[in-house]
Each structure stands twice: as C-alpha cells, then as structure tokens.
C-alpha positions in Angstrom: 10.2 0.9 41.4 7.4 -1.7 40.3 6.2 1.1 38.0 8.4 1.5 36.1 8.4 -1.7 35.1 6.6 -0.7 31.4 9.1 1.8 30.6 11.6 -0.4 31.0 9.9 -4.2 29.8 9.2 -2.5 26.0 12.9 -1.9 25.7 14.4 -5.2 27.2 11.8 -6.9 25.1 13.5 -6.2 22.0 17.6 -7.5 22.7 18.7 -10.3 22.1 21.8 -11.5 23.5 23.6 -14.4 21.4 24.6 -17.3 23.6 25.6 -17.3 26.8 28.7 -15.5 28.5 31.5 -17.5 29.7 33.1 -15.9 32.7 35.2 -17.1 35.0 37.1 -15.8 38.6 40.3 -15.3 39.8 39.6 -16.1 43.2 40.6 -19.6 45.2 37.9 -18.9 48.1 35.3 -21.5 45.9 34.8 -25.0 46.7 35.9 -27.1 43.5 32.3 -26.9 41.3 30.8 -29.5 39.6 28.4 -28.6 36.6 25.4 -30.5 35.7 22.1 -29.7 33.3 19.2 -28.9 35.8 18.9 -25.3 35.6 19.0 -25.5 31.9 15.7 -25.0 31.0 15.2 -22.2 33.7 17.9 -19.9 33.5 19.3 -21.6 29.8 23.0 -22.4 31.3 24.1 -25.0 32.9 24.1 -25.1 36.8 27.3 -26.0 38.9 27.6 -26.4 42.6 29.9 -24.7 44.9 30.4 -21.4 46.8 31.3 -18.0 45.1 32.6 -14.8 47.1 32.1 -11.5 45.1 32.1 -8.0 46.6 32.3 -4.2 45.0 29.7 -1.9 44.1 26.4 -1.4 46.1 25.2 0.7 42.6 24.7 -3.7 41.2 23.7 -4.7 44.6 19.9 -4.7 43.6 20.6 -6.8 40.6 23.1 -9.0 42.5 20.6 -9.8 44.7 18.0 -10.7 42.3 19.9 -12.3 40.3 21.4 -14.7 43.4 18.0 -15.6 44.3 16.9 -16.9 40.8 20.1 -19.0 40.2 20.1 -20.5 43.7 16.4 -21.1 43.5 17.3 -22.9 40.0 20.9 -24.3 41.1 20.2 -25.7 44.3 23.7 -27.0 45.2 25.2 -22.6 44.6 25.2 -20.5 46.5 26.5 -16.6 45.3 27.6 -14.2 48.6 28.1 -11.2 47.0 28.9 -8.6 49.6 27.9 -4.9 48.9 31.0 -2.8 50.3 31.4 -0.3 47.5 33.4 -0.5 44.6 36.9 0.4 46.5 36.7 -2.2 49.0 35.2 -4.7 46.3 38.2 -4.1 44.1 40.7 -4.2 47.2 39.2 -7.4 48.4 39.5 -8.8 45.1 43.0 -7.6 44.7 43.9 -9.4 47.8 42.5 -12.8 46.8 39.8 -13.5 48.7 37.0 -12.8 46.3 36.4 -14.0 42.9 35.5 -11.3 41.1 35.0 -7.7 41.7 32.0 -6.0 41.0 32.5 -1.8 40.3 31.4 1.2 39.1 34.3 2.7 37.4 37.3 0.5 35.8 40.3 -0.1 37.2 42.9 2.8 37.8 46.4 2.2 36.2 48.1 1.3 40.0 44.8 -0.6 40.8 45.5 -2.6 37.6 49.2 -3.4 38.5 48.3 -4.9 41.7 45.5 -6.8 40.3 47.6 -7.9 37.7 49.8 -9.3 40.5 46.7 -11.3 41.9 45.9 -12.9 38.4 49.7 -14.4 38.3 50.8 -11.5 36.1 48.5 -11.7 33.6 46.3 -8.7 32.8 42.9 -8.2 35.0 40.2 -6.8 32.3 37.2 -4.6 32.9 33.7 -6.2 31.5 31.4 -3.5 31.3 28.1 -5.7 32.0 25.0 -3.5 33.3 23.7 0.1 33.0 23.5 1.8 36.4 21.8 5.6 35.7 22.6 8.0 38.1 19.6 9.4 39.7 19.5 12.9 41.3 16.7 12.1 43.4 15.1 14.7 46.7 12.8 14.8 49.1 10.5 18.4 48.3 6.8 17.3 49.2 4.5 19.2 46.3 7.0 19.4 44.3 6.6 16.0 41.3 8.8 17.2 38.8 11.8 19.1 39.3 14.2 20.5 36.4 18.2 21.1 37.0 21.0 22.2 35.1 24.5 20.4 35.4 25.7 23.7 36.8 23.0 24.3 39.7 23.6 20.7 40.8 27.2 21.7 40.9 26.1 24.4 42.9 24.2 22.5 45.4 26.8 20.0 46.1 29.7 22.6 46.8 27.0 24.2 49.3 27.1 27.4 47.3 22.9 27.0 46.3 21.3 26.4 49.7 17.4 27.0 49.3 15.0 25.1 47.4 14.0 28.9 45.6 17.3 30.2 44.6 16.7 32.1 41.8 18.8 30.1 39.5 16.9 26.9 40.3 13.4 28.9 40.0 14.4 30.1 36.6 14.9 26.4 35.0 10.8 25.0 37.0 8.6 27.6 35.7 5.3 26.8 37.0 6.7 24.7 40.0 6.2 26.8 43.4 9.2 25.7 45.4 9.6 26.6 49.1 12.2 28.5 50.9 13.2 25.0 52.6 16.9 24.4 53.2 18.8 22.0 51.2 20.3 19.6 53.0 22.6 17.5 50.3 24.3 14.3 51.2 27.2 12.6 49.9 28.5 8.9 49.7 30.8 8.7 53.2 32.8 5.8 51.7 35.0 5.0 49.0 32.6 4.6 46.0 32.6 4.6 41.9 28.9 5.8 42.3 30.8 9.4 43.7 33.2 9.1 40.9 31.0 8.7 37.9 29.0 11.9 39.8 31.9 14.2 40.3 33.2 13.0 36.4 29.7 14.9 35.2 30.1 17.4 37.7 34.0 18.2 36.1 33.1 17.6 32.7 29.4 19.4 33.0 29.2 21.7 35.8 31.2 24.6 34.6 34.3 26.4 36.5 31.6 26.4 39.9 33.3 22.8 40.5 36.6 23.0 41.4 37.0 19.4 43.2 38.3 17.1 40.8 36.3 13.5 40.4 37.3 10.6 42.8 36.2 7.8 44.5 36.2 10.0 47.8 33.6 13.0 48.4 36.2 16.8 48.6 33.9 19.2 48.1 33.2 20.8 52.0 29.7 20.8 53.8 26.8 18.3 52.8 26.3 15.0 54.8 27.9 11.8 54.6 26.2 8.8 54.2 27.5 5.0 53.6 26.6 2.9 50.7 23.7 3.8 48.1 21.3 2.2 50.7 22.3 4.9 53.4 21.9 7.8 50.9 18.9 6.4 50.0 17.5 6.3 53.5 18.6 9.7 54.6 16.9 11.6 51.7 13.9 9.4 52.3 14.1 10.7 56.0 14.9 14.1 55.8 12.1 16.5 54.1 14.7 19.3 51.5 17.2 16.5 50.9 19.1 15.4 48.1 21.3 13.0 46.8 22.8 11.0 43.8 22.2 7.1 43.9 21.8 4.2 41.4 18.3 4.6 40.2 17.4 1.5 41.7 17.4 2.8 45.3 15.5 5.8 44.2 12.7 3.7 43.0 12.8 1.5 46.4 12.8 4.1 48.3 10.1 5.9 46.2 11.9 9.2 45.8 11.2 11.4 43.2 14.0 11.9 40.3 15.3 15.3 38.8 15.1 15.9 35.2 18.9 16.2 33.8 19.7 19.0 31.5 22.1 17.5 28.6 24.9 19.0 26.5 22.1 20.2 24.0 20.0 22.2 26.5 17.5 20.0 27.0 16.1 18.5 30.2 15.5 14.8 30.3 14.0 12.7 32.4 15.6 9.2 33.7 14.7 6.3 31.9 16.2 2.7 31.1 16.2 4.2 27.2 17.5 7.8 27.8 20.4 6.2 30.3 20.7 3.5 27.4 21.5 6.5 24.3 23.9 7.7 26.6 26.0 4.7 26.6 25.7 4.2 23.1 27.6 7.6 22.8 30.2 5.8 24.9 33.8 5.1 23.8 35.9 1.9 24.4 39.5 2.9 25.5 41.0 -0.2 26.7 42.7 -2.6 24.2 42.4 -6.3 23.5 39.6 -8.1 25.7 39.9 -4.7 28.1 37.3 -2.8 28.0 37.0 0.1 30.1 34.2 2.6 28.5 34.5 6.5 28.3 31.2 8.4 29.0 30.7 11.7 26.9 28.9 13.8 30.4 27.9 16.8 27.6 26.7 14.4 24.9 24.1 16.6 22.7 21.8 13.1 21.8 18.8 13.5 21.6 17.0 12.3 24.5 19.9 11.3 26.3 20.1 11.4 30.3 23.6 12.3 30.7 23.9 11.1 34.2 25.0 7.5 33.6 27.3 5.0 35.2 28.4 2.0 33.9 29.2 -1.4 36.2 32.2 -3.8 35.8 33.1 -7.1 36.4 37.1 -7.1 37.1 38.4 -11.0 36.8 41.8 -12.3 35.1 42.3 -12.5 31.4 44.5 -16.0 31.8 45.7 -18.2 34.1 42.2 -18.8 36.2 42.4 -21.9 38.4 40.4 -24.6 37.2 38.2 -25.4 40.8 37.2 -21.6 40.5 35.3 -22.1 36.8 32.8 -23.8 37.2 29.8 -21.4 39.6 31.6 -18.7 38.7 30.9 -19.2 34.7 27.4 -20.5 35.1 26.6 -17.6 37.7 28.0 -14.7 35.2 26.6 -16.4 32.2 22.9 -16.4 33.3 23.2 -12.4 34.6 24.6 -11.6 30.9 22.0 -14.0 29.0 19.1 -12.2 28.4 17.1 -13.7 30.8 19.2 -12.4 33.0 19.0 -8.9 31.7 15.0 -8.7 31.0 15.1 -9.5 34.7 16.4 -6.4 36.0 13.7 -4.4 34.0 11.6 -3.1 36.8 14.3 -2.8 39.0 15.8 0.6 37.6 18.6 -0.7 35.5 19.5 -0.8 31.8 21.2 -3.2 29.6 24.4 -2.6 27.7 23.1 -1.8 23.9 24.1 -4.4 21.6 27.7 -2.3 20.0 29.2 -2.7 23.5 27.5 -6.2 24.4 29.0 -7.7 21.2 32.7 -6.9 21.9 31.7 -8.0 26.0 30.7 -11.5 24.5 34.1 -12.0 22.6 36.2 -10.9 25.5 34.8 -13.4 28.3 35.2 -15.7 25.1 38.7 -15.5 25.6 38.8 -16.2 29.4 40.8 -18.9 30.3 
C-alpha cells in the first residue's frame, strides 16, 4: 500500500476543501460533548470530548481507523468506536438507535429510508457521499504482475462459468502473459455488504447477458467461496494461490495483492488508481433532492482513463431534529475526516477523495444539519 503513496500524494496535493464540514448524529449512545480549541492547530477543528458509536461499511474501515487514531491522538478527551460490520448491519444498527451515524457503501434503499426516517423523529435521513472507495479485482497468480479483464470475463468468473486461469477468453485480452492451467477459486463477500452491491451493479450494467443475478447487498450467483468482511476476502485470496476477489482497494494494498486492469465502456483497459477511480466519479450523477445526495455511477462510462470499478461511501445521519448532547464529537470528528487534512491523509492508504463538483454540494448539505 505504502507505494502507492506518490500516485496518490500528487493528486490530493492539489484540492482544496473550503472550511470545515459540520456534521452531526442522530444517535443518543454519546456522552453530552463539550468542545474546546486544542486540536485546532493539529487537525484545524475544534476538539470536543465524549464518546461516539458508528458502525457500517468495512470498504471505510481503513480510513476510519486512521482517521480515529489522529483525532484521539489530537482530542485527548474523544474517543470514536467505529465498528466495521458491513454496510447492512451498520445501517440497521443505526436505524435502531444505538449508533450515531452509519457508515455505507451504497445509499439508503427507499424501505431503508422510511425506517430511518422513523429514527430521526420523522424527518428525512440523507446520504453524504464523503470518500472514494475503488473496487479492486485483485488475485493471487504467482508470475503473473499484470493481468487484463474484460467486464464480461469477470462476469464469467464469478457465475463459475470461466474456471482456469488459461481460458481462452482470458488469454486473448494478456497477450504476452503466460498464464497457467491453475484453477480459479473466486470468493465472494458471505455477509450483507454495499461492497457486493456496487460489484454486481457493474457486473448488471457491464457484464453483458452472461450475468443474470441481479445486484444486491447479498452474493446469488451459485459456487465461489464466501468470505466475511473485506478483511476476510482479503485474507483468503492472500492464502490461496489461483484466487480472486473484489475488495476496497485498501485491503488489496495491505494485503499486497496484485490488481487487475479494468476494461471501460470505451475498450480500453485501465489500471486502478486514486485519479482513474476519481474520473469515474466525476462522471457520476446526483439523484437525490435537497441536502440528499445519493450518487449514480455510469459502470460503462467511455472517459478516458477512467477505472470503472468504483464505489462510493456514505455517511447516513438526520437532516433535522438532532439532539443537542449528540453534536458536539460527532461534528468535530466528521469535520476533520472531510477537511483536507483529513483527506490528504488517506492518500497512501488506497482511497480517493470526492472531486470538488460533488464535494461542493456535500459541504452545503451538512451546512444545513441541525
């Protein structure tokens, strides 16, 4: 992962994000917070003190993590337990009260938004679109450093239907690349997870009529491997020579696993990047309305050098109505992982930042959190 941390450090370099991000949680689970100015000149946001409960995707867990340790080790009297149990328990939890704020990988669905709707006293829960999480394809084929697949063949692989490393309609796409007759073993997400329903979304939209299983947060196509969390799929194609799976790039790049080149909608084959995930996104459309802002990926965009294979990661909190004891960690937390600080931290650790279209209208919805 650590090397990639010049492909990645040129880009961050260059945004700016105005201000800091005022966000705050729906939860009641804090102790009342208390803000003061110490953590100012580190993180540029005011610390507060108190205990935040978060929990969703394991695609932001890296960043999570990171980003805990910074703002404890600036804010000594917070402390941010964010609990990586996949986007559908993360949104369920939230939904129930117990955390503040859910972290996930896809935006709320229209019966997920009712319920948390409920939670938030009726008022509308929104979806903040805060960090890029690429989709990496990543396998375990010693010899083999760089390895070219079309939308379709992964298709193929995952439905079981291309089961050796030299199929024919994988050989045609790596001239060059001697690949061995080794078996592929392909494994799958085993929980409920907005990493396996950004995958299966490219797979519908990109994969031709060979993928016939819908998208979801569950794995339905037959055969494969299950595996829980992006840490398990991580460690099983890390363990197993022939394997494959899709994880958050970030787990790739700790586990050291090498990453497939994408094909686009144009043809071309691109490799994974923080600024090939980032055009992408930029591509992206916002279909929610008001301070709602759920994105819509285009899986065939023709861009040029766009890696198609993106996902994009939430935080789900209330629009109004937010208790006033809940504010204060909650805010400072979310406003140093927004600032951009907060972002350029996350550059060697596999992730991208929003670009700036997207980041402005992210700014003026936490704005309007109350």
């Amino acid at each position: 992962m650590r090397t990639r941390t010049a492909q990645y450090g040129g880009w961050l370099a260059g945004l700016s994000l105005a201000g800091a991000l005022a966000l705050t949680a729906c939860g009641t689970d804090e102790n009342p917070g208390t803000t003061d100015t110490s953590g100012a000149e580190k993180l540029g946001v005011a610390c507060a003190t108190g205990t935040v409960q978060a929990s969703g995707s394991s695609a932001q867990a890296n960043a999570m993590d990171e980003w805990s340790k910074t703002y404890q080790g600036a804010c000594g009297g917070a402390t941010i337990n964010y609990q990586s149990v996949g986007s559908g328990a993360g949104i369920e939890q939230f939904v129930q009260g117990s955390t503040s704020f859910a972290g996930s990988d896809s935006a709320l669905k229209p019966d997920e938004a009712t319920r948390a709707a409920a939670r938030c006293k009726t008022r509308k829960a929104i979806n903040l679109p805060m960090v890029i999480g690429p989709i990496a394809v990543a396998y375990n084929l010693p010899g083999v450093e760089t390895l070219n697949l079309r939308p379709a063949v992964i298709a193929d692989i995952f439905s079981g239907k291309i089961t050796r490393w030299n199929d024919p309609e994988i050989r045609k796409d790596n001239a060059g690349t001697t690949l061995p007759a080794t078996g592929i073993q392909a494994f799958h997400r085993s929980d409920s997870s907005g990493t396996t329903e950004n995958f299966t979304k490219f797979l519908s939209a990109a994969g031709g009529p060979t993928w016939t299983y819908g998208a979801g947060k569950e794995w339905k196509a037959p055969g494969g491997q299950g595996a829980k969390g992006s840490e398990g799929v991580a460690a099983a194609v890390k363990q197993t020579p022939g394997a494959v799976s899709y994880m958050e790039l970030s787990f790739a790049d700790n586990a050291n696993l090498p990453t497939a080149r994408v094909a686009n909608g144009s043809g071309a084959f691109v490799a994974l990047t923080g600024e090939s995930a980032g055009k992408a996104v930029a591509a992206a459309s916002v279909t929610g309305t008001g301070n709602d802002l759920p994105l819509t990926i285009d899986y065939t965009t023709k861009a040029a050098d766009a890696y198609p294979l993106v996902l994009v990661t939430y935080e789900i909190t209330c629009e109004k109505g937010l208790p006033a004891e809940s504010r204060a960690v909650v805010t400072s937390f979310l406003s140093y992982t927004a600032s951009e600080k907060g972002q350029q931290q996350l550059a060697d650790l596999g992730y991208a930042p929003l670009p700036a279209g997207i980041r402005t209208k992210v700014q003026s919805a936490v704005g309007a959190i109350s």
